[in-house]
C-alpha positions as CSV (number, residue, x, y, z in Angstrom):
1,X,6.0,26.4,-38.5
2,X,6.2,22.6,-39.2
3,X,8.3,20.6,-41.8
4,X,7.0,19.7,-44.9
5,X,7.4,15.8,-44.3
6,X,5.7,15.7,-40.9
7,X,2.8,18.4,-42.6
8,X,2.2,15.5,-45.1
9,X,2.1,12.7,-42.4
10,X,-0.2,14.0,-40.2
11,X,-2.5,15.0,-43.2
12,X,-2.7,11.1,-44.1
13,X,-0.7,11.5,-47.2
14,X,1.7,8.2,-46.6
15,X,4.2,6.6,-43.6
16,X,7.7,9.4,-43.4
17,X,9.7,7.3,-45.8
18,X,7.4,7.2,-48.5
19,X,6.4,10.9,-48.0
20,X,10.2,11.3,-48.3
21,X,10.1,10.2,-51.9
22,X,7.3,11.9,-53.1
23,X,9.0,15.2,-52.0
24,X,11.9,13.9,-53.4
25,X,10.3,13.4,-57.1
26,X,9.3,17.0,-57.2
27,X,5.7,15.8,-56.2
28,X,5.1,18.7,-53.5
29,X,4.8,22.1,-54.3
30,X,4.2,24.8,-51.6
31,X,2.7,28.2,-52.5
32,X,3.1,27.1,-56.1
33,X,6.7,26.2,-56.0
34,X,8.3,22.8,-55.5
35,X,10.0,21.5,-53.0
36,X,12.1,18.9,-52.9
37,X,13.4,19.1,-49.2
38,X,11.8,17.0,-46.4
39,X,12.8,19.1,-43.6
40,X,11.6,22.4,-45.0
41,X,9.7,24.3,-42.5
42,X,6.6,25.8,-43.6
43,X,3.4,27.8,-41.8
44,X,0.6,25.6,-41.4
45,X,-1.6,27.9,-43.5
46,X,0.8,27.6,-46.3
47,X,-0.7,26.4,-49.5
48,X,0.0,22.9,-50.1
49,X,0.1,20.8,-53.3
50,X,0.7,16.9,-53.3
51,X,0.8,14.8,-56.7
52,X,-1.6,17.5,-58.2
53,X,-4.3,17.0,-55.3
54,X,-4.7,20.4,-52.5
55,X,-3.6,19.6,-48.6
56,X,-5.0,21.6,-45.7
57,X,-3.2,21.3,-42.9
58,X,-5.8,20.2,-39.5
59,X,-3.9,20.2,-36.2
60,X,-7.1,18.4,-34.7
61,X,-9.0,15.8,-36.1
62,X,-12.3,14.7,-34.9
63,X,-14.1,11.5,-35.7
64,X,-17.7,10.4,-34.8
65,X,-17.7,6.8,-34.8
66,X,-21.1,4.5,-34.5
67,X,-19.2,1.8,-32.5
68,X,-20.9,-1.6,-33.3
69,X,-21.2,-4.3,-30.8
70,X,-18.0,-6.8,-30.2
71,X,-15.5,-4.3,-30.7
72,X,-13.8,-3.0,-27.7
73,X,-13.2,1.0,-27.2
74,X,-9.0,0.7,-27.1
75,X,-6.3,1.9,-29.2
76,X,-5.0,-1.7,-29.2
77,X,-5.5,-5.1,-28.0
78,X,-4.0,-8.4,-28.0
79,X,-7.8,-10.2,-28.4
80,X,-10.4,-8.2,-30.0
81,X,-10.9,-5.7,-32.6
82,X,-10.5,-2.0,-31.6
83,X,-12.1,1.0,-32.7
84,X,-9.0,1.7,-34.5
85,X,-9.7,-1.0,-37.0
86,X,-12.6,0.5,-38.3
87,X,-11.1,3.4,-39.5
88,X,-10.7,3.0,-42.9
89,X,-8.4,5.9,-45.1
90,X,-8.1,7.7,-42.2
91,X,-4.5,9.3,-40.6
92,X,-5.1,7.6,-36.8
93,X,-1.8,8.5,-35.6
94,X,-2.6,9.6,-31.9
95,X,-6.1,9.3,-31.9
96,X,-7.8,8.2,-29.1
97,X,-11.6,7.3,-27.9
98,X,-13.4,10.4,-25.5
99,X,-14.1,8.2,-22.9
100,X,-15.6,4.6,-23.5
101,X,-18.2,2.3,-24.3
102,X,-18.6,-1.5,-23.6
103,X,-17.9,-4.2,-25.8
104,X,-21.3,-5.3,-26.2
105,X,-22.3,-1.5,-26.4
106,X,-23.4,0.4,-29.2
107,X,-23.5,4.2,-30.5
108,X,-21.7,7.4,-30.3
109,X,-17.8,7.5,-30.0
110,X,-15.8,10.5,-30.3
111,X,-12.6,10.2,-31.4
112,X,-10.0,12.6,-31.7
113,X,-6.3,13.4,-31.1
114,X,-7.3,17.7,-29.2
115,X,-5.9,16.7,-25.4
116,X,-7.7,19.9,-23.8
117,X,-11.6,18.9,-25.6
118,X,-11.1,15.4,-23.9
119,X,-10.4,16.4,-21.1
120,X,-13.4,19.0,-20.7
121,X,-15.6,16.3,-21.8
122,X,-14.3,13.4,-19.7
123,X,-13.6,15.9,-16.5
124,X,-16.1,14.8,-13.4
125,X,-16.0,18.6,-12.9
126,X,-17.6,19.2,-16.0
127,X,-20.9,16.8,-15.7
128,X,-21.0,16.4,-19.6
129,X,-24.5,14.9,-20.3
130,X,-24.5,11.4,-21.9
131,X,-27.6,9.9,-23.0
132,X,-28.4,6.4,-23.9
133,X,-31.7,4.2,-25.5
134,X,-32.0,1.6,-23.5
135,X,-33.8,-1.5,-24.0
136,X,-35.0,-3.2,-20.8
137,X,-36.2,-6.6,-19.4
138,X,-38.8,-5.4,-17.4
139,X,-41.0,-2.1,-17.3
140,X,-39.9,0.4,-14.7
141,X,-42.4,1.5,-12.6
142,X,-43.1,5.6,-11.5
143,X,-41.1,4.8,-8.1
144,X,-37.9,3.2,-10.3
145,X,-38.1,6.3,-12.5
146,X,-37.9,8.4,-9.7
147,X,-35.3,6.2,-8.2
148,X,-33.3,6.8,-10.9
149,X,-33.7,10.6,-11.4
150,X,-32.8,11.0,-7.6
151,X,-29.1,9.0,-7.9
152,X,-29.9,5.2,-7.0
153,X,-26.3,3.3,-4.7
154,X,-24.9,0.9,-7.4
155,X,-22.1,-0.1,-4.7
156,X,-19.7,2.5,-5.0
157,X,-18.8,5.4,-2.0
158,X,-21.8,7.6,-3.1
159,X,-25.3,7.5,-5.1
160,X,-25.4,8.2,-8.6
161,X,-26.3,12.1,-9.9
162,X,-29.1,12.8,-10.9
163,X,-30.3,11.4,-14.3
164,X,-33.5,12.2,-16.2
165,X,-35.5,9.1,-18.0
166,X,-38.0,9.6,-20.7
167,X,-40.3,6.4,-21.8
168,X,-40.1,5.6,-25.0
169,X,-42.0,1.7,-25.3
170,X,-42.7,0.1,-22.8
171,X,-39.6,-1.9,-22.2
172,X,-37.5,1.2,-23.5
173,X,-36.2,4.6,-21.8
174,X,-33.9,7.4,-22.8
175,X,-31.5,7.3,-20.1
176,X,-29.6,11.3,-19.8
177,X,-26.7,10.8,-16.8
178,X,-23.8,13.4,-15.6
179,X,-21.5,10.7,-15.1
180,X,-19.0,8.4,-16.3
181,X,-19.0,6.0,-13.9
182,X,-17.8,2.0,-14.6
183,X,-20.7,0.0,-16.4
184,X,-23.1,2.9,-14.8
185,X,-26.5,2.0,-16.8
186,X,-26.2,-1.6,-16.1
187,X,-25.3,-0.8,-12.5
188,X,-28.5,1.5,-12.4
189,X,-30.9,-0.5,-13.5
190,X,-29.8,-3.7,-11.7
191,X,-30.8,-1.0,-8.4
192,X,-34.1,-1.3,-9.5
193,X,-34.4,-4.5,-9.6
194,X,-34.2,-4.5,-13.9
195,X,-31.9,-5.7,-16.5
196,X,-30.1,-3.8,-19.8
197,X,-30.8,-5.9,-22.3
198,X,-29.6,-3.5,-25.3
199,X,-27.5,-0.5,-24.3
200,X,-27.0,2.8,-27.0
201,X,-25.0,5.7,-26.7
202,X,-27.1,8.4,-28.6
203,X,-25.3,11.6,-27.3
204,X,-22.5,13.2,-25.9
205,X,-23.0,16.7,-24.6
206,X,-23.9,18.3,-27.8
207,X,-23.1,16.1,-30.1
208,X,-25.7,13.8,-31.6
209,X,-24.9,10.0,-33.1
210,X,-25.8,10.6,-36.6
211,X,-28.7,8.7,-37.6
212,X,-27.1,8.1,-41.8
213,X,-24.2,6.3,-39.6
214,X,-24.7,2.4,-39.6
215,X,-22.8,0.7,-36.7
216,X,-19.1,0.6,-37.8
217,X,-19.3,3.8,-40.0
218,X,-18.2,6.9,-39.3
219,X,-17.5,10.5,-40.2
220,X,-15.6,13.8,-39.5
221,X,-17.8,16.4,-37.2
222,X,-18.5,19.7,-39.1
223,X,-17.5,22.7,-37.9
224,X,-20.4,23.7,-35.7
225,X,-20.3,20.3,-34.6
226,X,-16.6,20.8,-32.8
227,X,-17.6,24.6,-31.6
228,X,-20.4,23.4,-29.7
229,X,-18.3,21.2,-27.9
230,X,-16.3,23.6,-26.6
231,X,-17.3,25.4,-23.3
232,X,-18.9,29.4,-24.0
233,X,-18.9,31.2,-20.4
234,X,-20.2,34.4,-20.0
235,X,-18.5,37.7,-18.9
236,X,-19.8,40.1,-17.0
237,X,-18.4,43.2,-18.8
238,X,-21.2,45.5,-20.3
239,X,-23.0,43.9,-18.1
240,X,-25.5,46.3,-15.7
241,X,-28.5,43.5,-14.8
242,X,-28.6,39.8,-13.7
243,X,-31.6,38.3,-14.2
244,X,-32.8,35.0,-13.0
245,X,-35.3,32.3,-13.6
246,X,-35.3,30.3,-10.3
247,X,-36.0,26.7,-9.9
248,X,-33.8,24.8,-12.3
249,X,-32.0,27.7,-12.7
250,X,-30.9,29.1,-9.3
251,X,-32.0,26.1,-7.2
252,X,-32.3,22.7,-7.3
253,X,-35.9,22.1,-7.2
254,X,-37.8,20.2,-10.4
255,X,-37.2,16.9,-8.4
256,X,-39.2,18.2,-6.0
257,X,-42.7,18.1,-7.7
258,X,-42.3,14.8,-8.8
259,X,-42.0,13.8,-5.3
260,X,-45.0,16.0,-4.1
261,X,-47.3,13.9,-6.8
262,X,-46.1,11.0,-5.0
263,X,-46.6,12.1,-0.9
264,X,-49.7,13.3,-1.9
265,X,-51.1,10.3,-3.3
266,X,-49.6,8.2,-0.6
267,X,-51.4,10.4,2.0
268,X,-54.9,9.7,-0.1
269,X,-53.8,5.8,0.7
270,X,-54.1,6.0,-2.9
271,X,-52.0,3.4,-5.6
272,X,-49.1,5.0,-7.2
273,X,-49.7,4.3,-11.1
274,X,-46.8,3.4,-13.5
275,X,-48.3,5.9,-16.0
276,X,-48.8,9.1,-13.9
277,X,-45.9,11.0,-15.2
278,X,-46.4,10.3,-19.0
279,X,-50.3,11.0,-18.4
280,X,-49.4,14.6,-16.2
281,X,-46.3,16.0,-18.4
282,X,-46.9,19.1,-19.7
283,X,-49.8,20.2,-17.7
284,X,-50.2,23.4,-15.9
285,X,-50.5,23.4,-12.2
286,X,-54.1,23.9,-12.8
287,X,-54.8,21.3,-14.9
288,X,-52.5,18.5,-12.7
289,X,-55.0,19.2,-9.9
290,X,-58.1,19.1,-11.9
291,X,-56.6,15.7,-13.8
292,X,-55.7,14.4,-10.0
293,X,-59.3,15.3,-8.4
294,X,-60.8,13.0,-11.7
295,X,-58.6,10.1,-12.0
296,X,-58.6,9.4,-8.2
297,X,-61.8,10.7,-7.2
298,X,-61.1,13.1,-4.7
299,X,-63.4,14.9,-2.9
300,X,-61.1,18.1,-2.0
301,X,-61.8,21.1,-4.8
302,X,-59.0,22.0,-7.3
303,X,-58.2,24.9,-5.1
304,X,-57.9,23.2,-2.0
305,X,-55.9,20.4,-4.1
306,X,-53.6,23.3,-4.9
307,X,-53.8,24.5,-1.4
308,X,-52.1,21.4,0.0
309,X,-49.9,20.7,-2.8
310,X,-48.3,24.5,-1.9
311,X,-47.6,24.0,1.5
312,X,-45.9,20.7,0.8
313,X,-44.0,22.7,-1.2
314,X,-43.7,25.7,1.1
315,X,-42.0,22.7,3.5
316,X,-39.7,21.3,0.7
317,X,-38.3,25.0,0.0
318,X,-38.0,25.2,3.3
319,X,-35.7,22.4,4.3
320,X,-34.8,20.3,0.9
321,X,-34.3,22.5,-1.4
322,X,-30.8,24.0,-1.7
323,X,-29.0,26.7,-4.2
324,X,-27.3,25.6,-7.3
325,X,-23.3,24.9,-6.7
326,X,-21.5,28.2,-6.6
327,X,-24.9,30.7,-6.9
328,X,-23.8,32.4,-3.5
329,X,-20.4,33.2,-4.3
330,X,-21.4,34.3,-7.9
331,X,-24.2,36.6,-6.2
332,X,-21.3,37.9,-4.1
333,X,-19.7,39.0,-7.6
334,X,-22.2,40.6,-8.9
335,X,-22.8,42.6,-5.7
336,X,-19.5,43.4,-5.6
337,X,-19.3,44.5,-9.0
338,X,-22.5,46.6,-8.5
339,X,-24.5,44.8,-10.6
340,X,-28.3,44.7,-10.3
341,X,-30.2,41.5,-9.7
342,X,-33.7,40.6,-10.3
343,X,-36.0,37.5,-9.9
344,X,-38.2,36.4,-13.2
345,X,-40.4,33.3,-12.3
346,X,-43.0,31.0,-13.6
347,X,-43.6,30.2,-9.4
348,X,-45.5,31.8,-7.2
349,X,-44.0,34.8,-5.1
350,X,-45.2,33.0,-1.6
351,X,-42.7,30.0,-2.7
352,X,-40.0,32.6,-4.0
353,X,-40.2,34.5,0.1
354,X,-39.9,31.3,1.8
355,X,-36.6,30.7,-0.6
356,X,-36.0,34.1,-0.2
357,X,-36.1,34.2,3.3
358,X,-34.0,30.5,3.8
359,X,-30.9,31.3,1.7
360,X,-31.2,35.2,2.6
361,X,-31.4,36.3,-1.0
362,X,-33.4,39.8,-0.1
363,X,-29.6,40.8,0.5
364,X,-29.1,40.4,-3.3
365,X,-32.2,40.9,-5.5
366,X,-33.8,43.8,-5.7
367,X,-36.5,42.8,-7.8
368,X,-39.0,39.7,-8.3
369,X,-41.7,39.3,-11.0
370,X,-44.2,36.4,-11.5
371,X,-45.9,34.9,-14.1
372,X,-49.0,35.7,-12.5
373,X,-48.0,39.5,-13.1
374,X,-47.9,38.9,-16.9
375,X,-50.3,38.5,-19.7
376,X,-48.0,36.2,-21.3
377,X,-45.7,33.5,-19.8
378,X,-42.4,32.3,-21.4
379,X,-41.3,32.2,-24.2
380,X,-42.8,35.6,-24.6
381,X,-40.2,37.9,-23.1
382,X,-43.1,40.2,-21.4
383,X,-41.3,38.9,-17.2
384,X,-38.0,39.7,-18.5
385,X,-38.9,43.6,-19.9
386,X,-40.7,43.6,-16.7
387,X,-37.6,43.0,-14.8
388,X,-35.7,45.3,-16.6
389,X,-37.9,47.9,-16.5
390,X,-37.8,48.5,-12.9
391,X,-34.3,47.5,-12.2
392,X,-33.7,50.4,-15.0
393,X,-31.5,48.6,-17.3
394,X,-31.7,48.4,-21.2
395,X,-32.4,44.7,-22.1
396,X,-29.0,44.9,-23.9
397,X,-27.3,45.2,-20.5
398,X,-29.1,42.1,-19.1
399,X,-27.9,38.6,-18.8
400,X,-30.6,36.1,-17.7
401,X,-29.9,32.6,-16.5
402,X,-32.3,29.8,-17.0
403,X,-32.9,26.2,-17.4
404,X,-35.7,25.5,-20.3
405,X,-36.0,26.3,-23.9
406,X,-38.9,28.2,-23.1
407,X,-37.0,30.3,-20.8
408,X,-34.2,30.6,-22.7
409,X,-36.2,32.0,-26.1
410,X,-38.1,34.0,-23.1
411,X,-35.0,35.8,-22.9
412,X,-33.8,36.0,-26.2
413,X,-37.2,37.2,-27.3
414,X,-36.5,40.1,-24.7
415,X,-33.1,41.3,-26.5
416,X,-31.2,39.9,-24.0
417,X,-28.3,37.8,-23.3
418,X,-29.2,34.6,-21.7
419,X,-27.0,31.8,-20.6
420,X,-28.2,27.7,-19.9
421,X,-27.8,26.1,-17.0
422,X,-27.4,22.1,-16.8
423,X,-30.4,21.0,-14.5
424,X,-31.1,17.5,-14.1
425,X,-35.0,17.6,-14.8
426,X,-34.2,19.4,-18.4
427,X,-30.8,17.5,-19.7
428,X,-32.7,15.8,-22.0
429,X,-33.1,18.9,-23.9
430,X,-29.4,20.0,-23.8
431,X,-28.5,20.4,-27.4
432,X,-31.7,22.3,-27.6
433,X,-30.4,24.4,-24.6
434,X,-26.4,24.7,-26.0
435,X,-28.5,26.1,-29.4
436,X,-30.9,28.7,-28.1
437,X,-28.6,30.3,-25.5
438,X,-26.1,32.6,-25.9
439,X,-23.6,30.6,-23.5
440,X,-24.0,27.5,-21.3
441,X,-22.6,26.0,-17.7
442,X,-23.0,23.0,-15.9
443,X,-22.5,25.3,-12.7
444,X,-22.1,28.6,-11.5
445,X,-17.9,28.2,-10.3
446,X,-17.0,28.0,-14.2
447,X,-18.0,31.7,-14.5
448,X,-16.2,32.4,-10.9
449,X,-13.1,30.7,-12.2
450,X,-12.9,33.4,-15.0
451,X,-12.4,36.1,-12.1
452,X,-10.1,34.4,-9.7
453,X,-7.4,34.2,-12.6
């Protein structure tokens, strides 16, 4: 229940005094009969009539803002404008900014008055992906990309996460960071040795800057919009059969072949090119070998390229490469709760052993499939009815993990439940990840959390 004058008020409808009046005048009616006393309660789904015009009562209100450069991200301030100025016809009484944006910064800004959504977005628990276009004063080269994506020191006690840049232009990236950290973009490119000269905020976990919005405008988020937001973390009820994808998904790995292309090069005594990644993405394993052995010449055959290029791996898995935060203790659940565990992969089964065999997973899964074992790779869901096939679980009764869209529709193509998980090498594709999947987690300990209450 809430009273009728503070019902008005926070729906924008005028200050307490002047709402007072209105009520007064026989202006209000509720459930088609007026009212003419401020301090009558009333249930917030009550049907609500002001001067003619319908009120719904919101209890949160959520703004997406493009926040133009030379106006500061505060609720007040003695000097400059505020974000607060811009909004135009709009009730702002205790709304506040999600987090903040520099002065000279543009983009997304959320602003909204729901205490518990910005705090899951602004939580350093949470690694909420922001992602910025950023225009540079010089180009970065493969070794600053890499840099970047690995966590770069920018002065404070510890390196930056992980990020994940994309070229746009030459002088221009998509920058996707877990953190929150003061002036971090700047701070990150000064470590390579570059400058920010134009800085926008594009996304905020899920929610993208609408392009319609100029700087200064802004607009409610729609329903979908504010759900997405919110965090969705699987149970394991009804559940018979984990399934997971592994690298990305189970351990921290996709840095690693980034890296290899690197070592490997360097052990040729062969130049490092600025334009490796762009020219390599999306190539199979095949394909990188046979593009390596033309561009640079090299004697070796495709299959002994690959050869070497496995057991740098075989070395990386064996002493680099660890298991996503909490994927021990939420194997120990599912053991517990007698729930079968398989392995669906895109790697090879030599490189699954040697992780196998390092982080004592034979303990736990009871099953591993490769893509080699399959007509068709992912998204086709033929590895995931594999899987459930010889665990002996209905596809119903399966909830797979992974960390591409791919791998996700892999799953869902199976009849399967499937939940995303944040990886580093793939938060660029987020949204596309929070709208395939079923549920998503930035780690494993937000699903443990639901069974240590």
């Amino acid at each position: 229940m809430i009273r009728l004058d503070k019902f008005l008020c926070d729906m924008g409808i005028g200050t307490r005094s002047e709402v007072k009046k209105i009520i007064k005048a026989g202006q209000v009616h509720v459930n088609g009969m007026p009212v003419k006393n401020a301090d009558r309660k009333i249930e917030e789904t009550a049907e609500v009539t002001c001067q003619g015009q319908a009120v719904s009562y919101q209890k949160y209100t959520y703004i997406m803002l493009n926040k133009p450069q030379g106006v500061v991200t505060a609720t007040r301030d003695h000097h400059d404008r505020t974000v607060m100025d811009l909004l135009k016809d709009v009730n702002a009484k205790n709304l506040s900014p999600v987090g903040r944006l520099d002065k000279d910064t543009e983009g997304l800004l959320l602003l909204t008055n729901d205490g518990m959504l910005s705090h899951e977005l602004l939580s350093p628990k949470k690694h909420v992906v922001k992602c910025y276009e950023v225009t540079l004063k010089h180009e970065l080269s493969f070794q600053d990309m890499f840099a970047l994506e690995q966590g770069v020191d920018i002065g404070d006690e510890k390196k930056t996460l992980p990020a994940k840049v994309r070229m746009q232009e030459p002088c221009k990236i998509q920058l996707s960071i877990m953190e929150g950290r003061f002036h971090q973009v700047k701070r990150m490119l000064q470590a390579v040795s570059n400058e920010v000269l134009f800085l926008k905020r594009v996304r905020m976990g899920t929610l993208q800057l609408d392009p319609q919005l100029a700087p200064g405008e802004y607009r409610y988020l729609t329903t979908d919009e504010v759900e997405s937001l919110k965090t969705r973390v699987p149970s394991l009820e009804q559940i018979q059969a984990v399934i997971f994808d592994v690298d990305g998904s189970m351990v921290d790995s996709m840095w690693m072949w980034k890296k290899l292309d690197m070592e490997y090069l360097q052990k040729k005594n062969i130049v490092l090119p600025d334009d490796l990644q762009s020219s390599i993405e999306g190539l199979s394993f095949y394909q990188t070998a046979e593009y390596f052995k033309e561009r640079f010449g090299i004697e070796d055959s495709v299959d002994r390229i690959m050869d070497e290029w496995n057991q740098m791996a075989y070395d990386k898995y064996e002493h680099e490469v660890p298991l996503k935060e909490g994927v021990r203790e939420f194997l120990d659940l599912c053991k517990s709760k007698n729930i079968k565990m398989g392995i669906a992969t895109s790697n090879s089964r030599e490189l699954f052993s040697t992780l196998s065999r390092v982080h004592g997973l034979d303990a736990y899964i009871s099953c591993v499939k490769t893509g080699s074992e399959v007509i068709h790779g992912k998204p086709a869901p033929d590895i995931y009815l594999m899987v459930a096939e010889q665990l002996d679980v209905k596809p119903e009764n399966c909830l797979v993990f992974e960390d591409i869209v791919a791998g996700i529709m892999a799953g869902k193509n199976a009849g399967m439940s499937v939940c995303a998980v944040q990886d580093a090498y793939s938060m660029d594709t987020d949204v596309e990840k929070h709208l395939c999947a079923d549920y998503y987690i930035e780690n494993y300990h937000q699903i443990l959390e639901k069974y240590r209450k």
